[in-house]
N, C-alpha and C positions, 0 to 999 in steps of 0.2 A: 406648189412651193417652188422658186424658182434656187437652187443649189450654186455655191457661191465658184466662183470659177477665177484661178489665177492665172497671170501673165510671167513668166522667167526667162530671163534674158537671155537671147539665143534661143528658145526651143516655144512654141505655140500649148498650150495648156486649153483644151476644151471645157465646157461645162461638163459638170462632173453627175452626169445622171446617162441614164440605159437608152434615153434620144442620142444624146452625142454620142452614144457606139454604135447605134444605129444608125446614123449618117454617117460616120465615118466607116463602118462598115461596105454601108454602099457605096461610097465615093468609089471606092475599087469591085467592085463588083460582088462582094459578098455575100453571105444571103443570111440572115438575124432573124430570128423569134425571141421579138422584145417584149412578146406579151406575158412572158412569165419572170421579167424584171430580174433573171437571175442567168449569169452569165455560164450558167450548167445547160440553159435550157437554149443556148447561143449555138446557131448552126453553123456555116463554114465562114469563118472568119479566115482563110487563107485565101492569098494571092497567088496566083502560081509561078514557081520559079523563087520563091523567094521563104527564106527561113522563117519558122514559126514557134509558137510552143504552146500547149493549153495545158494548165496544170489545176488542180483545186486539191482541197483537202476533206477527205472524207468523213472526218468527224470533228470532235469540241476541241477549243484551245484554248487555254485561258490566258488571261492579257491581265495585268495584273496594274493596277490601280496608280495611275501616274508614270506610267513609264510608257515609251515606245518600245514595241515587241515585233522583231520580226515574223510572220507571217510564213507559218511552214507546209507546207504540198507534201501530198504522198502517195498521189496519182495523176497520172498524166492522160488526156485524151488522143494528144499528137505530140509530136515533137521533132521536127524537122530541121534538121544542122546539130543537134545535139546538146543542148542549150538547158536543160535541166537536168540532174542526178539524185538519185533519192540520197547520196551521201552528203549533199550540201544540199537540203528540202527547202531552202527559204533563197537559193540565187538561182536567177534566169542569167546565164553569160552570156553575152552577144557572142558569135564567130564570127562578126564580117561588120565591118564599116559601112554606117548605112543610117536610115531614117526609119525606128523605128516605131508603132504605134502600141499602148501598151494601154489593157480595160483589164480594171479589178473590180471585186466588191468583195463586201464579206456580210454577215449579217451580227448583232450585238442585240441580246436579250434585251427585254423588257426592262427597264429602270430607268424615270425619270429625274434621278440623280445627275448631275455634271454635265459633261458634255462627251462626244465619243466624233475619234479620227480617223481617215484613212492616207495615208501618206505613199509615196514612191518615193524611196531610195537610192539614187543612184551610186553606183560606186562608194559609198558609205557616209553619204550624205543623203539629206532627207531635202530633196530638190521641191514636193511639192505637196501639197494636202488638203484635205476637204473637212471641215468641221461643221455636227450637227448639235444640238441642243434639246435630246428629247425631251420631251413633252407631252407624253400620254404613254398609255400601259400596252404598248404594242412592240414586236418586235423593229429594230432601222436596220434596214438593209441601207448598206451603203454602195458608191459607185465611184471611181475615177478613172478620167480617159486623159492621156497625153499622149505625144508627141514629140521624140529628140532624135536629135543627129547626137548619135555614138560612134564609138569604136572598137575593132573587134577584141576583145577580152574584156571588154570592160560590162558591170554588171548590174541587175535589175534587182531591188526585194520591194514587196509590201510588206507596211507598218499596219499597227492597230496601234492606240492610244485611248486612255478613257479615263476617267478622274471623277467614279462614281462613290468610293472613298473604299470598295473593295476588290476583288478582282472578278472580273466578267468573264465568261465561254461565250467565245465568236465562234459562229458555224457558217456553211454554204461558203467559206473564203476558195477563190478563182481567178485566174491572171490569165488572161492571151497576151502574147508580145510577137508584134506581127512585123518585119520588117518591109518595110514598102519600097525601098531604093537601096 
C-alpha cells in the first residue's frame, strides 16, 4: 500500500512510511533497522555535530474520539542540545536555526471503525498529516517523516486523531528530530 504523502509550502514532506526514514536516514549516513517497522527499534539516526533528540513514550494514551491530541514522551533515548523536558512531554524545541528532519509513528489498536491520523505540529499549528482507513482487525502502526527549515525556539509536537466514535490507547508513540544544517 503506497501511504499518501504531502507537499507544504516552503518545506519538502516525504512519503510517510519507515522506507522514507530509511532513505533519509542514510542520505547522511545513519545506520536504520527498518525491519522492525518501529522507530524503537531505529539505530543511530544522528549526525554528528549536530543536535538531536529521540524521545518515545513507554506506555498507553488515550486519544479521545474526534479530537487532535497531543502526543506525550516520558523517555528519552538521546538528546543532544537539550531539546526535550519531561515538564513539557509533548514539545521538541529547536535550539538553533537549522533544517531539521523529523520521523514519528505511533501505533492505534485494532478497530475498523473511522479513520486514524498522525500529524506534525509546528509551533501550534498542525503543518502536516497522514491519514489511514482501517480495515481489518489488526493493529496500524503509523509513520511520518518530514523535513523544515525552523528556528531556534521554535517547536515540534506529534498529533493523534481518530474518529472511531470512542476513545483509543495509542502505544509504541516515537519522534527523532534530527537537525541536518
Amino acid at each position: 500500500m503506497a501511504w499518501p504523502t504531502d507537499v507544504v509550502t516552503g518545506n519538502i514532506v516525504f512519503a510517510a512510511d519507515v522506507n522514507a526514514a530509511y532513505l533519509a536516514a542514510r542520505a547522511w549516513g545513519g545506520d536504520v533497522d527498518a525491519g522492525g517497522h518501529n522507530l524503537s527499534n531505529v539505530g543511530n539516526l544522528y549526525a554528528p555535530g549536530q543536535h538531536q533528540c529521540h524521545v518515545y513514550y513507554s506506555s498507553l494514551q488515550s486519544i479521545p474520539d474526534a479530537t487532535w491530541t497531543n502526543v506525550v514522551f516520558d523517555s528519552e533515548i538521546s538528546d543532544i542540545g537539550g531539546m526535550w523536558a519531561i515538564g513539557d512531554p509533548s514539545k521538541i524545541t529547536l535550539p538553533a536555526n537549522g533544517v531539521y528532519l523529523i520521523v514519528a509513528d505511533l501505533i492505534f489498536p485494532s478497530n475498523a471503525t473511522g479513520f486514524r491520523q498522525i500529524g506534525i505540529n509546528l509551533n501550534g499549528s498542525i503543518r502536516t498529516h497522514v491519514t489511514i482507513t482501517p480495515g481489518m482487525a489488526a493493529n496500524h502502526r503509523m509513520h511520518i517523516v518530514a523535513m523544515y527549515s525552523r528556528g531556534a525556539g521554535e517547536w515540534i509536537e506529534v498529533q493523534a486523531h481518530q474518529d472511531s466514535g470512542g476513545p483509543l490507547n495509542i502505544s509504541g508513540a516515537s519522534v527523532v528530530v534530527q537537525r541536518l544544517s
